[in-house]
C-alpha positions in Angstrom: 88.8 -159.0 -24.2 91.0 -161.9 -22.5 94.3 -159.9 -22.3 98.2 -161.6 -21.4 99.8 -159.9 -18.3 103.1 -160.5 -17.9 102.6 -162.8 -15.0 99.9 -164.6 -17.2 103.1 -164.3 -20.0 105.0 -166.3 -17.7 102.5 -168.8 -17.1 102.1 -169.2 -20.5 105.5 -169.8 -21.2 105.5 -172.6 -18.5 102.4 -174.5 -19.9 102.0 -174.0 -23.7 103.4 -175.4 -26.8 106.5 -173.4 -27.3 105.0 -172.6 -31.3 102.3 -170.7 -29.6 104.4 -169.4 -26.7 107.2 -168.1 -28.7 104.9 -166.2 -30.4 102.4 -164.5 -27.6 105.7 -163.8 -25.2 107.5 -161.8 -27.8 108.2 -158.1 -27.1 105.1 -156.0 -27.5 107.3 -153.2 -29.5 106.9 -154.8 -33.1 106.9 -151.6 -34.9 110.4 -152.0 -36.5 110.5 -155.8 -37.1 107.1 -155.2 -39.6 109.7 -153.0 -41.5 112.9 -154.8 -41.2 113.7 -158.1 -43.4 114.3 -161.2 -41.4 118.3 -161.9 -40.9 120.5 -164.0 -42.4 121.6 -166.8 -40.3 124.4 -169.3 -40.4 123.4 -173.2 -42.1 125.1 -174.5 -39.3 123.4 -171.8 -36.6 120.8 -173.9 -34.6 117.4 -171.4 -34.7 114.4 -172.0 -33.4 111.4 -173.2 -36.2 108.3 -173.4 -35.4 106.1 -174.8 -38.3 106.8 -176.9 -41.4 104.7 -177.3 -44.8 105.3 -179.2 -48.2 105.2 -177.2 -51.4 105.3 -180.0 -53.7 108.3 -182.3 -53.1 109.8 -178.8 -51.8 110.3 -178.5 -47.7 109.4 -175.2 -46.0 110.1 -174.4 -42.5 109.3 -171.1 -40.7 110.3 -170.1 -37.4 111.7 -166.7 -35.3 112.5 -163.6 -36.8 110.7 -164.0 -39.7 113.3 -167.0 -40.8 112.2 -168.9 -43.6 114.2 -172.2 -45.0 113.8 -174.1 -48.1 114.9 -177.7 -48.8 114.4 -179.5 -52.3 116.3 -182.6 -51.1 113.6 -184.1 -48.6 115.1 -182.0 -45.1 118.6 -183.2 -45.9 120.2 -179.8 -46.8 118.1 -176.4 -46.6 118.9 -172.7 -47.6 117.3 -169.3 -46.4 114.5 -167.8 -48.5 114.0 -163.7 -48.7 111.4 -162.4 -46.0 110.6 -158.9 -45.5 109.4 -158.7 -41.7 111.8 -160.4 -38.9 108.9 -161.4 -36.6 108.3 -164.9 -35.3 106.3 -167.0 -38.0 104.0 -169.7 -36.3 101.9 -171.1 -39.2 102.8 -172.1 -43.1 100.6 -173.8 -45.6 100.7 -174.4 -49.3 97.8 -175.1 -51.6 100.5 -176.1 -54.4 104.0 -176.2 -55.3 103.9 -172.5 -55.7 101.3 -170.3 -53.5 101.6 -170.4 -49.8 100.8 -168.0 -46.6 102.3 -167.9 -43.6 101.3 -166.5 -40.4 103.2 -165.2 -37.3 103.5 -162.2 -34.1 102.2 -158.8 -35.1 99.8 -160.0 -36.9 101.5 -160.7 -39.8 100.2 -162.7 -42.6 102.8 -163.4 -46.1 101.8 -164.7 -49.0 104.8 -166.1 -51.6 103.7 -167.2 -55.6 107.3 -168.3 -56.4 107.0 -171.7 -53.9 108.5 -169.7 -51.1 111.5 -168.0 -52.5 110.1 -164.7 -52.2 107.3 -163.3 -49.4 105.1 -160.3 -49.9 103.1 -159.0 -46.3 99.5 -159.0 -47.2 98.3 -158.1 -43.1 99.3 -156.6 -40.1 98.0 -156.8 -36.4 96.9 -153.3 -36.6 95.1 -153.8 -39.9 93.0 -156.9 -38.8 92.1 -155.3 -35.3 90.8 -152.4 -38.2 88.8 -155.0 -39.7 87.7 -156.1 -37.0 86.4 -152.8 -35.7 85.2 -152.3 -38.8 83.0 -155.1 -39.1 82.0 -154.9 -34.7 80.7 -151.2 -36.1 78.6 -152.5 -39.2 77.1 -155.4 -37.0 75.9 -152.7 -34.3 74.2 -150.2 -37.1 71.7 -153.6 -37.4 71.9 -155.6 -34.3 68.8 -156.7 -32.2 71.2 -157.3 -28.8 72.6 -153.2 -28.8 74.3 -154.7 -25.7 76.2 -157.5 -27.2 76.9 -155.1 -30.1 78.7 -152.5 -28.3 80.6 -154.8 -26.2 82.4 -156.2 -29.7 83.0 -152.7 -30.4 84.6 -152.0 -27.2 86.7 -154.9 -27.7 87.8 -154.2 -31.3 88.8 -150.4 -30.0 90.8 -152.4 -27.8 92.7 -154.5 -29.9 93.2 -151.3 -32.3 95.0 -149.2 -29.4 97.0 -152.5 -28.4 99.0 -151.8 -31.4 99.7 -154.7 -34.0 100.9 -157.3 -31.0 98.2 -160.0 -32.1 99.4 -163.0 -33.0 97.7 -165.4 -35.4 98.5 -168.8 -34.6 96.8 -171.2 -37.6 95.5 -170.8 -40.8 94.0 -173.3 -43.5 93.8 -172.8 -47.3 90.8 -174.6 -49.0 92.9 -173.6 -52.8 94.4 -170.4 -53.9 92.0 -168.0 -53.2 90.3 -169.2 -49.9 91.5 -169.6 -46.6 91.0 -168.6 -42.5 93.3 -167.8 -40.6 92.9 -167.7 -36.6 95.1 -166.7 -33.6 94.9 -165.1 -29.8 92.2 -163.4 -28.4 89.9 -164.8 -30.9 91.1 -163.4 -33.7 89.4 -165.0 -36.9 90.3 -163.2 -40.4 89.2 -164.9 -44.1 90.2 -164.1 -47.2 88.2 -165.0 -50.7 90.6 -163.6 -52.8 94.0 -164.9 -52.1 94.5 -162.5 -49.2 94.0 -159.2 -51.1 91.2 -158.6 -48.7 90.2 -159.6 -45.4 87.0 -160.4 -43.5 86.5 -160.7 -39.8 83.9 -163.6 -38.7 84.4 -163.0 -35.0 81.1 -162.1 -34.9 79.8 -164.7 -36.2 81.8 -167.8 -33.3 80.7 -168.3 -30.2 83.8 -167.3 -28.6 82.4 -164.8 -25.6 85.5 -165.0 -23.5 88.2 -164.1 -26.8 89.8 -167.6 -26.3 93.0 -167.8 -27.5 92.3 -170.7 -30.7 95.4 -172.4 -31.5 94.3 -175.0 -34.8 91.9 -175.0 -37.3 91.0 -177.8 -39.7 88.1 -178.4 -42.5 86.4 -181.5 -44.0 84.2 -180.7 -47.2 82.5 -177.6 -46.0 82.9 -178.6 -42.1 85.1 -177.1 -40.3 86.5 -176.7 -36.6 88.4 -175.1 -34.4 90.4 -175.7 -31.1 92.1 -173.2 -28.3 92.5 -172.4 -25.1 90.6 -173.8 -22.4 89.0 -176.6 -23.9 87.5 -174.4 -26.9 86.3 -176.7 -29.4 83.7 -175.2 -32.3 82.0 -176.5 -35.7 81.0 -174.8 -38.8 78.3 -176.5 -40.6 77.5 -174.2 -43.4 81.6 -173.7 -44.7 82.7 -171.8 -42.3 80.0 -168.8 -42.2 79.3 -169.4 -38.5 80.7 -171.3 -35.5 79.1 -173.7 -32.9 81.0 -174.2 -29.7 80.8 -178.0 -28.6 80.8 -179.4 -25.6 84.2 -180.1 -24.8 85.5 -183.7 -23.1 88.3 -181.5 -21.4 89.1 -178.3 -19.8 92.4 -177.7 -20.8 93.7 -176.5 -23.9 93.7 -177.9 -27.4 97.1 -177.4 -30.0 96.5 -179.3 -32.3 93.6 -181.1 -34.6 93.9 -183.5 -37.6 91.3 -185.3 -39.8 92.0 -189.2 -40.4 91.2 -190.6 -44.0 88.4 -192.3 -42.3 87.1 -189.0 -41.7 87.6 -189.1 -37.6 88.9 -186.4 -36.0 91.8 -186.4 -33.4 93.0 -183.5 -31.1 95.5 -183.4 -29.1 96.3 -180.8 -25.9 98.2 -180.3 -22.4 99.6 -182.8 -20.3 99.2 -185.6 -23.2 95.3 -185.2 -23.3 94.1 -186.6 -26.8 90.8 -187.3 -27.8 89.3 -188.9 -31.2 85.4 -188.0 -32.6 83.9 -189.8 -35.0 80.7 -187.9 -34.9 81.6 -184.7 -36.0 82.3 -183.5 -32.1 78.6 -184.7 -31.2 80.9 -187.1 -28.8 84.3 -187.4 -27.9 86.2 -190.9 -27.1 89.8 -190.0 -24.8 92.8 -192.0 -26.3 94.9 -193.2 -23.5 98.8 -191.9 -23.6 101.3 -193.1 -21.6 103.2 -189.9 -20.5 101.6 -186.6 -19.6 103.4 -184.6 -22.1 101.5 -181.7 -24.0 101.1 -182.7 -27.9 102.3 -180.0 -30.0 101.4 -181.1 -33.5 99.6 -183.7 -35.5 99.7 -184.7 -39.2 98.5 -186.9 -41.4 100.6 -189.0 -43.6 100.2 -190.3 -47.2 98.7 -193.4 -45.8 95.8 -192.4 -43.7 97.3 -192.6 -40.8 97.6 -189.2 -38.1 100.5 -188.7 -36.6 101.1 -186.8 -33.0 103.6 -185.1 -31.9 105.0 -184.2 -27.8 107.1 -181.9 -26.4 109.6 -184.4 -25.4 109.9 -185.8 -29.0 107.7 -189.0 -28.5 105.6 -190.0 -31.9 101.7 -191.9 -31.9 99.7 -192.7 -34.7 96.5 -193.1 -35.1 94.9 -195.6 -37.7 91.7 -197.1 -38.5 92.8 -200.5 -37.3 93.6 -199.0 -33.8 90.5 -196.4 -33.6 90.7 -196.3 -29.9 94.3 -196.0 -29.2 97.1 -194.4 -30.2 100.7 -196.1 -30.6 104.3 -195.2 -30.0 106.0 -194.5 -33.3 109.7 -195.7 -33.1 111.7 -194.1 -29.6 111.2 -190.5 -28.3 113.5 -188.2 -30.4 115.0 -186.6 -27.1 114.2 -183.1 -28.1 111.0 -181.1 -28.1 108.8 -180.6 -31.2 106.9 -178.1 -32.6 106.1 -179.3 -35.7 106.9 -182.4 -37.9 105.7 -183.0 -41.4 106.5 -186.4 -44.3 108.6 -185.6 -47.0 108.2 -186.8 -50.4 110.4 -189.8 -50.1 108.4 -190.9 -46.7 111.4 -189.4 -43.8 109.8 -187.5 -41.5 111.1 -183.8 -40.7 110.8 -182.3 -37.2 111.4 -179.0 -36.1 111.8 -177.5 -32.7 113.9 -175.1 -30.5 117.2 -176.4 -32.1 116.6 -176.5 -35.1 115.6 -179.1 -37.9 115.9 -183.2 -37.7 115.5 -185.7 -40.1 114.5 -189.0 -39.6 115.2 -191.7 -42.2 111.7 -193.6 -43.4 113.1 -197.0 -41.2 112.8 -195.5 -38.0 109.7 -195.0 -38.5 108.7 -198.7 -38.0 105.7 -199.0 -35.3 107.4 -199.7 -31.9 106.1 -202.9 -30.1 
């Protein structure tokens, strides 16, 4: 299992995305903040948020300690929902205006039915490294390779007596019942029933080393997933099993996004994006003009994906410039985590201090 010193702690805190660093460098002793609520913090305090979805026209924005805010005015004014675990939260998504998940440290996966008002915890780290041992032990009654077998149920046993510091990192929802969720050592959990239960498909991704996988995306029954390392991987047959591709780049990948077109961008350290329009059969680099690490990419009502740095600097990506990708507007001045388009067409962006909006003007494409 590919386990974090704390020297390799500090190196991660030096080279990753802070969204995924915050989350692997917390303290290991997580037993209380799985039973305490998240605190309530100041409007005016500047916190640290790591991920941001739309539920309906409604903002959400999740970050440390479990801290949860809600805006229904497109970002411009935002109040604290009720959480109860105060770990960080790394991931959010909503299939509607009303059911979401988030993801975080410890494991932890919430689920909220009330458009994130209220969160109920549906997993922790010490129950998926169960099912995960679990499944390891059903896989060896029947497997061929004995070998192979027993060294997944080594593994599991130890990401069981680690305690519940696993962090999951990503998730995607196909509607209200279905959705994976993925985070470090090669943690992969899915749910068919709206996160009542749990599966492991470890077994079932070529992921010998445990890579740390850090974003996960679908198209139709296709999906794919990116981590550390240059870890790229398919699943042709809706996310049953996992291909690793050959990958145009050995360092890690933080974030992936699907263009209307159906081409596929993903983005990593040191400002290394690439574009596929094949599915991953071939990868195309998209020059950038400052080696900053891209922390998150969306796409926005019009087609076009948007990319994120950790120095605030925006690109798109459209159809009519497949092969490059364009500076958005000036750098923001302050690192991003996450960024997302609000109903009215602003863009949000959150980060180490806090939330920004940015009116729909500044958007314009800079020459």
């Amino acid at each position: 299992m590919n386990r974090i010193t704390q020297a390799g702690r500090l190196l991660l805190a030096l080279a990753l995305p802070f969204s995924a660093t915050w989350c692997l460098a917390e303290s290991a002793a997580v037993g209380s903040p799985l039973r305490t609520p998240a605190m309530q913090v100041a409007p005016s305090q500047k916190a640290v948020l790591i991920d941001l979805a739309r539920a309906g026209e409604r903002l959400v924005a999740v970050g440390e300690r479990g801290l949860v805010l809600l805006s229904d005015d497109n970002g411009q004014s935002w109040r604290q929902a009720v959480v109860p675990v105060s770990v960080s939260l790394s991931a959010v998504q909503f299939v509607d205006a009303q059911t979401g998940w988030a993801v975080g440290h410890a494991g932890v996966v919430l689920a909220t039915r009330d458009g994130g008002e209220h969160w109920t915890l549906q997993l922790d780290g010490l129950r998926a490294a169960q099912i995960e041992l679990d499944a390891a032990k059903a896989e060896q009654a029947t497997a061929a390779d004995q070998d192979s077998a027993e060294a997944r149920v080594q593994s599991a046993e130890r990401l069981l007596a680690d305690g519940a510091d696993k962090p999951f990192l990503a998730l995607d929802f196909v509607d209200a019942r279905r959705g994976l969720i993925v985070g470090a050592y090669g943690l992969v959990l899915q749910t068919r029933d709206g996160g009542a239960t749990w599966q492991s498909l470890m077994g079932q991704i070529a992921n010998p080393m445990g890579m740390h996988l850090y974003a996960i995306g679908h198209q139709g029954s296709r999906w794919f997933l990116a981590g550390e390392q240059g870890f790229l991987a398919r699943s042709d047959d809706d996310g049953a099993s996992f291909a690793q591709l050959d990958s145009p780049y050995e360092g890690s990948f933080f974030t992936l996004q699907s263009r209307a077109d159906g081409a596929l961008l993903v983005g990593g350290l040191k400002g290394h994006a690439f574009i596929t329009s094949d599915a991953g059969a071939s990868f195309q680099r998209l020059p950038v003009p400052m080696p900053v690490s891209f922390s998150d990419a969306i796409r926005l009502a019009d087609g076009q994906v948007l990319l994120a740095n950790q120095s605030g600097a925006l690109f798109r990506s459209s159809v009519q410039s497949e092969a490059a990708l364009l500076p958005l507007g000036k750098p923001l001045g302050k690192p991003v985590s996450s960024l997302i388009e609000a109903a009215d067409g602003s863009l949000i962006v959150a980060g180490f201090t806090g939330l920004l909006r940015v009116p729909q003007p500044a958007t314009a494409v800079s020459e």
